[in-house]
C-alpha positions as CSV (number, residue, x, y, z in Angstrom):
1,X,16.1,-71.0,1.6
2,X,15.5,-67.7,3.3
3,X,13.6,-64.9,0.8
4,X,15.0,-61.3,1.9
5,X,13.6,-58.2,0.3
6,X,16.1,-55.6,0.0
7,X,13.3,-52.7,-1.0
8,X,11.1,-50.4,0.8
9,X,7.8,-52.0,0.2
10,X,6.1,-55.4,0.5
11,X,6.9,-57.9,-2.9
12,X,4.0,-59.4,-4.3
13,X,3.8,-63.0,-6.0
14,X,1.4,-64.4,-7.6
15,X,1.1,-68.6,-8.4
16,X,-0.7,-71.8,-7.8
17,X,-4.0,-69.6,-7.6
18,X,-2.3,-67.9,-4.2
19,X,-0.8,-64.6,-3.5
20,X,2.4,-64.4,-1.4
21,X,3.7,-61.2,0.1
22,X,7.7,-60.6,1.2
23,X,7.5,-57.5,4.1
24,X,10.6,-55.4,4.0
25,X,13.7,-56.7,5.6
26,X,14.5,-52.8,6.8
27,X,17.6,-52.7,4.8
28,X,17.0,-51.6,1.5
29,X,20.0,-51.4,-1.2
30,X,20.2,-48.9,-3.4
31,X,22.5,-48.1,-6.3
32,X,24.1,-44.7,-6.2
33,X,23.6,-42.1,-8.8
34,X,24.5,-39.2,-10.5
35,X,23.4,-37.3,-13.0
36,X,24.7,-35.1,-15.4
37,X,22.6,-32.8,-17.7
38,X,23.4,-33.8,-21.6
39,X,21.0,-30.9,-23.0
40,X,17.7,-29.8,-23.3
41,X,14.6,-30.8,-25.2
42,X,11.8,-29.0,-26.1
43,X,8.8,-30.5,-25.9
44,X,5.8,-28.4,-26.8
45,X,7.3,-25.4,-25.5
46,X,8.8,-27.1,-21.9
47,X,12.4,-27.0,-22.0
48,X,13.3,-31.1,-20.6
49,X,16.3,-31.9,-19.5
50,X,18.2,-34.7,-21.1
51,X,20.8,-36.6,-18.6
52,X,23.2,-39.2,-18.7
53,X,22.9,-41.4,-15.2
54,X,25.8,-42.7,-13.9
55,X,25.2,-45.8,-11.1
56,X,28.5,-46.2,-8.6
57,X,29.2,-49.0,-6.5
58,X,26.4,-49.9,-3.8
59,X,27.2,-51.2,-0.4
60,X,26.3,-54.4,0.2
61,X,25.7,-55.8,3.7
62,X,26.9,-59.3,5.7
63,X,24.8,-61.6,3.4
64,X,23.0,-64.3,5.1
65,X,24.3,-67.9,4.5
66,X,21.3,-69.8,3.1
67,X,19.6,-66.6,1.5
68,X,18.3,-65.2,-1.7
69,X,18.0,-61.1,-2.0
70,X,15.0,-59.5,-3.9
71,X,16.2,-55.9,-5.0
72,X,15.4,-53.4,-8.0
73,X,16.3,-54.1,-11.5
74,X,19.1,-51.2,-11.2
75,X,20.4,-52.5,-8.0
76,X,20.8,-56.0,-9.0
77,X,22.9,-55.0,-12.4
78,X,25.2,-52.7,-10.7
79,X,25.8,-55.6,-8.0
80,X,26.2,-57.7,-11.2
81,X,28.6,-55.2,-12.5
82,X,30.7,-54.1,-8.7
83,X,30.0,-57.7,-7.2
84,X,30.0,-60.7,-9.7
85,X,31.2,-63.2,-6.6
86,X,27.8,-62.8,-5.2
87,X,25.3,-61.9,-7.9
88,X,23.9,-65.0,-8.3
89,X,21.7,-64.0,-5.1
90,X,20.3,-60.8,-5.9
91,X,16.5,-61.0,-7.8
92,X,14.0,-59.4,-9.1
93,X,10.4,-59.5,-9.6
94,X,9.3,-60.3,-13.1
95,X,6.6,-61.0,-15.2
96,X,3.9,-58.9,-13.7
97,X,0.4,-59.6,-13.0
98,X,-2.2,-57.2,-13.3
99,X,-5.5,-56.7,-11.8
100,X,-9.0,-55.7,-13.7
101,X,-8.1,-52.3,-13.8
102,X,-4.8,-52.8,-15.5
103,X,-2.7,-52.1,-13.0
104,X,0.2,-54.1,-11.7
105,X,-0.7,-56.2,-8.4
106,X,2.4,-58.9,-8.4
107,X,5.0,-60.6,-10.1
108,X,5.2,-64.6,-11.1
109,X,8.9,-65.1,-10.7
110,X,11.8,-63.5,-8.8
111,X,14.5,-63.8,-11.7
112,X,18.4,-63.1,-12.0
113,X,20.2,-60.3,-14.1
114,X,22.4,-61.2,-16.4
115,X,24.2,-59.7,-19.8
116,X,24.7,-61.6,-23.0
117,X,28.5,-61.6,-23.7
């Protein structure tokens, strides 16, 4: 099975003591949005905006026959969402591993979104 990363930047995983990296494909899938402002917080005297983000339907290009897709969390629940028929393909990294300074250098699984019903 083919492993095609659907983001701008290289995928890191981490297992068996060995550190994998997925390069971009050059397509990368995005979910549309919008926002609209809600209101306004203030915070310590700096006025925030509060919004309400609406995602629309991505578009999704020929998919590869024996393929798995690695995509944001966002992107893979609005294909979920616009594309049921082939969400079972779309991943994400998940469960992060992170290096002595704390910060995040990989991921240990690629999993699937999916809602409780």
């Amino acid at each position: 099975m083919k492993i095609v990363s659907m983001v701008a930047h290289p995928i890191t995983l981490v297992g068996n003591s060995k550190i994998i990296e997925i390069q971009p494909s050059g397509l990368v899938l995005r979910a549309p949005a919008s926002r609209e402002i809600m209101g306004y917080q203030s915070i310590n005297g700096v006025n925030i905006p509060l919004v309400r983000v609406v995602y629309s339907k991505p578009t999704i290009p020929p998919l590869e026959e024996d393929a798995i897709y690695v995509v944001s969390r966002i992107t893979a629940e609005t294909v979920r969402w616009y594309y049921p028929e082939v969400a079972e393909r779309f991943f994400v990294p998940m469960d992060p591993v992170r290096g002595s300074d704390g910060k995040v250098i990989g991921a240990t699984i690629l999993a699937n979104v999916r809602y409780l019903r």
